[in-house]
ZAKEPA-582671 format. One line per field, with one value per residue (C-alpha): x, y, z; residue number from 1. Coordinates in steps of 0.02 Angstrom, whole numbers, padded with zeros to 5 digits, always signed. Layout:
residues N
c1: c(X;...)
c2: c(Y;...)
c3: c(Z;...)
k: c(NUM;...)
//
This chain:
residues 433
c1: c(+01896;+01713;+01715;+01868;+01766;+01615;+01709;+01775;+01611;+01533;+01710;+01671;+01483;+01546;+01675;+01527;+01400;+01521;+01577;+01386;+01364;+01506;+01471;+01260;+01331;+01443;+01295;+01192;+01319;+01340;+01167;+01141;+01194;+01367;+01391;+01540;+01634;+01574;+01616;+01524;+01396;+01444;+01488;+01620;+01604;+01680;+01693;+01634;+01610;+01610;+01536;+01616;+01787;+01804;+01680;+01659;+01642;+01417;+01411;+01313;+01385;+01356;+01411;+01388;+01447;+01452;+01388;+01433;+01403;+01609;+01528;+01659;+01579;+01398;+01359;+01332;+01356;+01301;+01343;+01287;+01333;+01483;+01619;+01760;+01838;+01757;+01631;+01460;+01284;+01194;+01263;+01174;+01210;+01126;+01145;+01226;+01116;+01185;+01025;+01071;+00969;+01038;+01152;+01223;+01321;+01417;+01453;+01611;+01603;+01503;+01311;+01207;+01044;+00984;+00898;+00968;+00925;+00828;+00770;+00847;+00850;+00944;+01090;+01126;+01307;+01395;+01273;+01295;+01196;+01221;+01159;+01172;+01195;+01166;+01274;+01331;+01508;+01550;+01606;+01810;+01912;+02010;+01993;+01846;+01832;+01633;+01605;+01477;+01386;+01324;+01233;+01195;+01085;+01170;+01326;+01462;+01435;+01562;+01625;+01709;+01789;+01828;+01897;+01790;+01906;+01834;+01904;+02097;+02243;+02272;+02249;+02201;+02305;+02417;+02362;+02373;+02206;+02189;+02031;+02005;+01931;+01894;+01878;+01822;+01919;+01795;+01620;+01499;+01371;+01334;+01434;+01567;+01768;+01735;+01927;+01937;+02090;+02077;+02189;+02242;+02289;+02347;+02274;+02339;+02498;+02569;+02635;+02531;+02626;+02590;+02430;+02336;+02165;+02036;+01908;+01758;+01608;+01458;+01338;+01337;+01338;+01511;+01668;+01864;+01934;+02091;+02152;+02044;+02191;+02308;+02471;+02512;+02655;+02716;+02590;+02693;+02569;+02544;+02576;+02442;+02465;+02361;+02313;+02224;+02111;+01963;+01788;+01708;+01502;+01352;+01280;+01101;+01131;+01001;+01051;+01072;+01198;+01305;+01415;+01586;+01626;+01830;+01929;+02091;+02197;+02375;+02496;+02479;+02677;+02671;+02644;+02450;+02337;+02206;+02057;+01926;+01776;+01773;+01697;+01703;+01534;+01476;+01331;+01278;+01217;+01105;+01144;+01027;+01059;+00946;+00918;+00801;+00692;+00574;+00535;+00349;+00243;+00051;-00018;+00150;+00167;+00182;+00086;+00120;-00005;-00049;-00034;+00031;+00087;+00286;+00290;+00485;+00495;+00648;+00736;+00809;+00973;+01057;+01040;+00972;+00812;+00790;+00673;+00598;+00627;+00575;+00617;+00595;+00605;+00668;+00551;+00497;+00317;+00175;+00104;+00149;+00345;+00387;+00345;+00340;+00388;+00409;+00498;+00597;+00645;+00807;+00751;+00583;+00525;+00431;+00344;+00384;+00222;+00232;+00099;+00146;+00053;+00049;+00217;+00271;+00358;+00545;+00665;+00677;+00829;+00780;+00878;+00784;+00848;+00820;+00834;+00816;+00905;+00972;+01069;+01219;+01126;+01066;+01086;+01056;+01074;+01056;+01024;+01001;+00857;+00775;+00595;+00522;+00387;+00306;+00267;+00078;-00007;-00053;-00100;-00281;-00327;-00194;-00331;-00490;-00394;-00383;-00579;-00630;-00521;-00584;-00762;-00728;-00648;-00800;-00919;-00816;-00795;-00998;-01052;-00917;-00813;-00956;-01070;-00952;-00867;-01048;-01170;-01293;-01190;-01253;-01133;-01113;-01227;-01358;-01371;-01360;-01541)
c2: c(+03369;+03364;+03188;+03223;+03358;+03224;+03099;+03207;+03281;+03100;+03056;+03203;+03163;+03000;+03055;+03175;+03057;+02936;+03075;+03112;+02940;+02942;+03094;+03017;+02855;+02967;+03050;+02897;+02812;+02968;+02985;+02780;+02744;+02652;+02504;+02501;+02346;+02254;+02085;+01927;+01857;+01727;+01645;+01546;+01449;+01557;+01422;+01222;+01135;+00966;+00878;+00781;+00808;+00644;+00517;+00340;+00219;+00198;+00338;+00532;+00697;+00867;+00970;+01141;+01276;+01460;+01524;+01704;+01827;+01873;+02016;+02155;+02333;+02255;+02369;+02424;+02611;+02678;+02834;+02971;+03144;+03215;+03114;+03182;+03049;+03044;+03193;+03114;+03210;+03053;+02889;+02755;+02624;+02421;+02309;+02154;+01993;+01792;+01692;+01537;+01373;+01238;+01160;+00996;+00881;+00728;+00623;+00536;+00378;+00466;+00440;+00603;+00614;+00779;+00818;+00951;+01141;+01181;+01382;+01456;+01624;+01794;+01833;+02018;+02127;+02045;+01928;+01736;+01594;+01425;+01262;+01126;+00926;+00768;+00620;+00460;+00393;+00217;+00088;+00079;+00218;+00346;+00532;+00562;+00694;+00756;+00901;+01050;+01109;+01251;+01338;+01497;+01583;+01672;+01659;+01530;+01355;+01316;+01152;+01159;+00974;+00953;+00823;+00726;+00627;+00442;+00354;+00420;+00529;+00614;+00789;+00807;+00920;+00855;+00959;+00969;+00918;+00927;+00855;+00875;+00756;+00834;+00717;+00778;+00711;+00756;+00840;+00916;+00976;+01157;+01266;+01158;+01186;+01075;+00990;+00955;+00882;+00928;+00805;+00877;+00765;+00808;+00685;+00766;+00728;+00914;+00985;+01116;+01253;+01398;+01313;+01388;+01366;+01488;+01453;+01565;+01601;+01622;+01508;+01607;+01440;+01405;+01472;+01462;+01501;+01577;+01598;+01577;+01561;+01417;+01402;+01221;+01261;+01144;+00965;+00848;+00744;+00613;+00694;+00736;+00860;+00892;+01027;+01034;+01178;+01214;+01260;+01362;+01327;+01438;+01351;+01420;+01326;+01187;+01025;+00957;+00973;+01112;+01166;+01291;+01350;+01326;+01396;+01305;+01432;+01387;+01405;+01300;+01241;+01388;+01513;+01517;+01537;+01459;+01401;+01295;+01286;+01133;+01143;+01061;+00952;+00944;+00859;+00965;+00827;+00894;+00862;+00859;+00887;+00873;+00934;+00956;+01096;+01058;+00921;+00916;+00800;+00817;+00847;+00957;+00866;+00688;+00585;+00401;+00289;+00427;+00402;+00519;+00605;+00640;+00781;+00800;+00916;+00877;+01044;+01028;+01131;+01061;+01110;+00944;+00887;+00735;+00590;+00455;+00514;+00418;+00401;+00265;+00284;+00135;+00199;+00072;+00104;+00003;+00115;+00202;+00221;+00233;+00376;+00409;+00579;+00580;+00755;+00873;+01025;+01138;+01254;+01178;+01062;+00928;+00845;+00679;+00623;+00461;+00371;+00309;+00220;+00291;+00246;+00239;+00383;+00423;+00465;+00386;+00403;+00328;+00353;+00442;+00352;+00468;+00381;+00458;+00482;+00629;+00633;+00566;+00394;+00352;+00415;+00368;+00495;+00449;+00569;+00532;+00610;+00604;+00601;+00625;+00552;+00627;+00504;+00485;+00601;+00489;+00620;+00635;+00453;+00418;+00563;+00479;+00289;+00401;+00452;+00258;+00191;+00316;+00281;+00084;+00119;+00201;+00055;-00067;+00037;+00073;-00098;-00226;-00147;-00054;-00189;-00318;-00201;-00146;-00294;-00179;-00101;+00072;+00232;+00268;+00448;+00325;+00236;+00373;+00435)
c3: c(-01580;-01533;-01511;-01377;-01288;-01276;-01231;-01073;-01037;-01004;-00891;-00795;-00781;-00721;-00602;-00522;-00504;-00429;-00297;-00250;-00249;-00103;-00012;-00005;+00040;+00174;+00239;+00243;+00359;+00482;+00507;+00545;+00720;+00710;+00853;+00950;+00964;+01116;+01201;+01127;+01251;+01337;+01516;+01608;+01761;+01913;+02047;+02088;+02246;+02277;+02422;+02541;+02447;+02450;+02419;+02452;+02326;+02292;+02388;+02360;+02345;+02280;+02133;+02169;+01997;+01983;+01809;+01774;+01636;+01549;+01464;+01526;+01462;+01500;+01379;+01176;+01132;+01010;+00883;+00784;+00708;+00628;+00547;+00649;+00757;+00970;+00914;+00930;+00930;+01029;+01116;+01157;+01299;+01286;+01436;+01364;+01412;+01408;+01369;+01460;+01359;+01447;+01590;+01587;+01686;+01591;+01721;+01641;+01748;+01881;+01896;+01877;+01972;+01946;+01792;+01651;+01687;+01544;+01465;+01624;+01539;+01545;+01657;+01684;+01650;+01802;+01869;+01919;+01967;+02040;+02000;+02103;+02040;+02144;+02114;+02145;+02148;+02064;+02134;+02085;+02171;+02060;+02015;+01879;+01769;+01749;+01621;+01639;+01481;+01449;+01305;+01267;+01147;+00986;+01124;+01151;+01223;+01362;+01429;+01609;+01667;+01846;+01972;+02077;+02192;+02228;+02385;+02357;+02453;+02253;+02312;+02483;+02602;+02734;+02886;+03091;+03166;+03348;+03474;+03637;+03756;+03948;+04090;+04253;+04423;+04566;+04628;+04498;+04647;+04596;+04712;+04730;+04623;+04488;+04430;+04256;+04145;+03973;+03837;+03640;+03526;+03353;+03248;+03091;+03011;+03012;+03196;+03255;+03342;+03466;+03519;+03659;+03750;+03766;+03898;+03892;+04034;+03936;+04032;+04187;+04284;+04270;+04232;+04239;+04415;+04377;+04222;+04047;+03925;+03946;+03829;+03766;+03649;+03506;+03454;+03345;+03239;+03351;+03519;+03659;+03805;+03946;+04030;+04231;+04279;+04393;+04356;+04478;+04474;+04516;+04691;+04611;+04442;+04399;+04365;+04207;+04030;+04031;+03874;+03934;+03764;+03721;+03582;+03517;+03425;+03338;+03210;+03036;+02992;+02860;+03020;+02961;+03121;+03133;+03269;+03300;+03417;+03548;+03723;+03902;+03940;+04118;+04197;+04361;+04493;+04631;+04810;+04941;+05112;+05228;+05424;+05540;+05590;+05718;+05845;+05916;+06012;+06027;+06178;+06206;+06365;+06368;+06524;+06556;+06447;+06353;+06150;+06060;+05897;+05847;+05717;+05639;+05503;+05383;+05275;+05129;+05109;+04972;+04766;+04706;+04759;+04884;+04821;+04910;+05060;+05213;+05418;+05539;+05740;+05847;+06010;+06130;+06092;+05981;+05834;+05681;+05701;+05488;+05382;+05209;+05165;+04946;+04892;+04975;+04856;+04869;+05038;+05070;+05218;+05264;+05422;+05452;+05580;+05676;+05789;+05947;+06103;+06262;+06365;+06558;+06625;+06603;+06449;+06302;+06204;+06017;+05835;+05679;+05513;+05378;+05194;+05026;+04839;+04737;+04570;+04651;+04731;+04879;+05059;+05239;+05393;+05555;+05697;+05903;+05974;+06165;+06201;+06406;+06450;+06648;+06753;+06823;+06969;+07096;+07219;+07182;+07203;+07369;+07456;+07372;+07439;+07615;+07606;+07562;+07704;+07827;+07786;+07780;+07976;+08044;+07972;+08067;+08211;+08228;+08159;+08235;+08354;+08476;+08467;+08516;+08679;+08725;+08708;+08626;+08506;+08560;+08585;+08751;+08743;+08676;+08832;+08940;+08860)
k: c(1;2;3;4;5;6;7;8;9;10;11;12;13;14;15;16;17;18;19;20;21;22;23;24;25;26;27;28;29;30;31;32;33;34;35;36;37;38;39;40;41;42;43;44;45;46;47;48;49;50;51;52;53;54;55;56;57;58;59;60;61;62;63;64;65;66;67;68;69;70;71;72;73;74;75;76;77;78;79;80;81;82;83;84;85;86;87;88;89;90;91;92;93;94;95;96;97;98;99;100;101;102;103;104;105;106;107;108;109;110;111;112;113;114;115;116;117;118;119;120;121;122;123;124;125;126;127;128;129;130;131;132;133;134;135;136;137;138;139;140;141;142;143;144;145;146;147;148;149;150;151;152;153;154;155;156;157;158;159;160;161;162;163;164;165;166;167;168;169;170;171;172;173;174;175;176;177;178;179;180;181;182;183;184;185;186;187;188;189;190;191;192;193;194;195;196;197;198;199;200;201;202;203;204;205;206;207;208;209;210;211;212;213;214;215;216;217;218;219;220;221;222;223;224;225;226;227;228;229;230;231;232;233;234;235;236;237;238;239;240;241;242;243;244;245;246;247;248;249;250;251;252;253;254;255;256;257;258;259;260;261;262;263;264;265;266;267;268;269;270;271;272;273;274;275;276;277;278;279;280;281;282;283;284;285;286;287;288;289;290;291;292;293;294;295;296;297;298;299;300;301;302;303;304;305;306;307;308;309;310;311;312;313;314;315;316;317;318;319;320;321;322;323;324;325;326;327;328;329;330;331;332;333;334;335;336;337;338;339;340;341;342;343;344;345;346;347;348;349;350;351;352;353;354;355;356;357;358;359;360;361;362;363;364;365;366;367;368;369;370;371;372;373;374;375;376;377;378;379;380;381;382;383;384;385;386;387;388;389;390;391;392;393;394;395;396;397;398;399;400;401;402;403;404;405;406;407;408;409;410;411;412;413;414;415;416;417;418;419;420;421;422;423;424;425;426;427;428;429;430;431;432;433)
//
């Protein structure tokens, strides 16, 4: 009997320590913070871009990833306090970090020329980063399949393949590609209705539907002169249309290159729109024109046999300036009768001076040949002109011819004509005395 008692005294010694044992081990694990379950660190490759799309056998490209962080809470939290389930005394939350080690591109046929990315480091909850590769296609044509590797520290390694298409149609989309070429019919003087005829060819081998032209006036030197939207309708691959409008130009524009920005807008066969920036190229040629402001002689008034100056000044009205420009005179005179004039810019002037001997009196008809260049080539003008020249005054020296002759009468009279009547060639009052 006592052995029975003893024997249930030590089982319920036992039993006790065993529960304290449980509720210690209890308390022990309440009052350690407990870790919620949380994504493993790791990262996947989000997007890839290879470029040109298509490369040309021994040719170079670019491999372009995106390397993101798949951690989805971005976060640990952690626990403490009672036992009772979602009642917590403290929580805890840990940003979730992918320690990236190393990035590497297996080339699989194709030549890598970039070296690996090594200890790159943390990406944060939601971050990414890009690494780019250089590389070089071989020489045989066909799709290749390059890998990306990437490890991670205390995370998971990943291994992305990808195409890399090598001088083949395999996977490149059939589309509608239209160009435009512009062609202009007439004048490009600034001022003047510039006549263009604009061609769009779909070069693709889808149609291309509902396509229109936009043409817009940005430049402020020229723009559309009626409408700016023109409607071309359906392009079968293929197929050109044309289109004819006129360009209206700014008379003050200067020459030279100017860009009138159009927009080509249409329909993709699945009724996607889509555009595309093009534009009309036109060259604005200066035009001279020149007149003539003044005509001047110096002295103002011309005498026979006396030289004188001829002073033409020359305008320029045009928008392009004149070059070389020069005039001649066909005068019957000797002298200076070419002159050499050089530039003439838009609404200046020059004088065109010419040298002339003296002349007898009467008029003179004569032509002025202007000559010069301007961006569109070169130009002659001829205009007719009159120059008067008065004849001499003869009046003074007829009176001092009178005076001479008198005087040359009364010699002969007193020293021929009296002596030879008289015998003593005296006056008659002198013999009288």
């Amino acid at each position: 009997m006592n052995v029975y008692r003893d024997n249930r005294n030590e089982t319920m010694r036992i039993i006790s320590t065993i529960v304290a044992l449980g509720i210690l081990f209890g308390l022990t694990v309440l009052l350690v913070p407990t870790a919620l379950a949380a994504d493993a660190p790791t990262v996947t490759i989000t997007n890839y871009t290879v470029s040109p799309s298509v490369l040309m056998p021994d040719s170079l490209g670019t491999v372009t990833i995106m390397v993101k962080n798949t951690a989805s809470s971005a976060s640990v939290s952690e626990k403490s306090g009672k036992l009772a389930v979602d009642d917590y005394s403290v929580v805890k939350t840990t940003d979730i970090n992918v320690n990236i080690e190393n990035v590497h591109l297996e080339g699989n046929g194709i030549s890598v020329l970039t070296k690996n990315y090594d200890q790159v480091g943390d990406i944060g909850p939601g971050q990414a980063l890009m690494f780019t590769f250089t590389i070089q296609s071989p020489s045989k044509s066909g799709i290749y399949y390059p890998e990306i590797w990437i490890d991670t520290k205390g995370g998971t390694s990943v291994k992305y393949p990808f195409p890399v298409n090598v001088n083949t149609a395999v996977g490149i989309q059939k589309e509608s590609i239209l160009i435009m070429n512009s062609s202009l019919t007439g004048s490009v003087n600034p001022g003047d209705e510039i006549p263009v005829t604009l061609t769009i060819t779909n070069a693709g081998q889808l149609l291309a539907d509902d396509v229109t032209l936009t043409v817009t006036n940005v430049s402020g030197k020229l723009a559309p002169k009626t409408s700016d939207l023109y409607h071309v309708g359906l392009i079968n691959p293929g197929e050109q249309k044309t289109v004819s409008l006129f360009l209206l130009s700014d008379k003050e524009a200067d020459a030279g290159l100017v860009r009138v920005p159009v927009t080509i807008g249409y329909n993709s066969i699945d009724g996607t729109p889509l555009s595309q920036a093009t534009g009309i190229d036109v060259i604005l040629k200066g035009k001279a024109e020149l007149g003539f402001v003044s005509v001047d002689t110096n002295p103002a008034r011309l005498a026979e046999g006396t030289p004188f100056d001829l002073t033409i000044r020359i305008e320029n009205t045009g928008t392009g300036e004149a070059k070389q420009v020069s005039g001649t005179v066909d005068m019957p005179a000797e002298g200076k009768k070419e002159a050499f004039i050089g530039k003439i810019k838009p609404g200046n002037d020059a004088p065109a001076i010419f040298l002339l001997e003296g002349m007898k009196g009467g008029n003179y008809p004569y032509n002025l040949t202007i000559s010069y260049t301007d961006d569109m080539g070169v130009h002659t003008m001829t205009r007719q002109m009159n120059l008067r020249v008065s004849p001499a005054d003869n009046s003074g020296n007829l009176i001092l011819v009178l005076i001479i002759l008198g005087i040359l009468g009364f010699l002969a009279y007193r020293y021929w004509y009296l002596p030879k009547k008289n015998g003593d060639g005296k006056f008659p009052w002198e013999r009288k005395n």
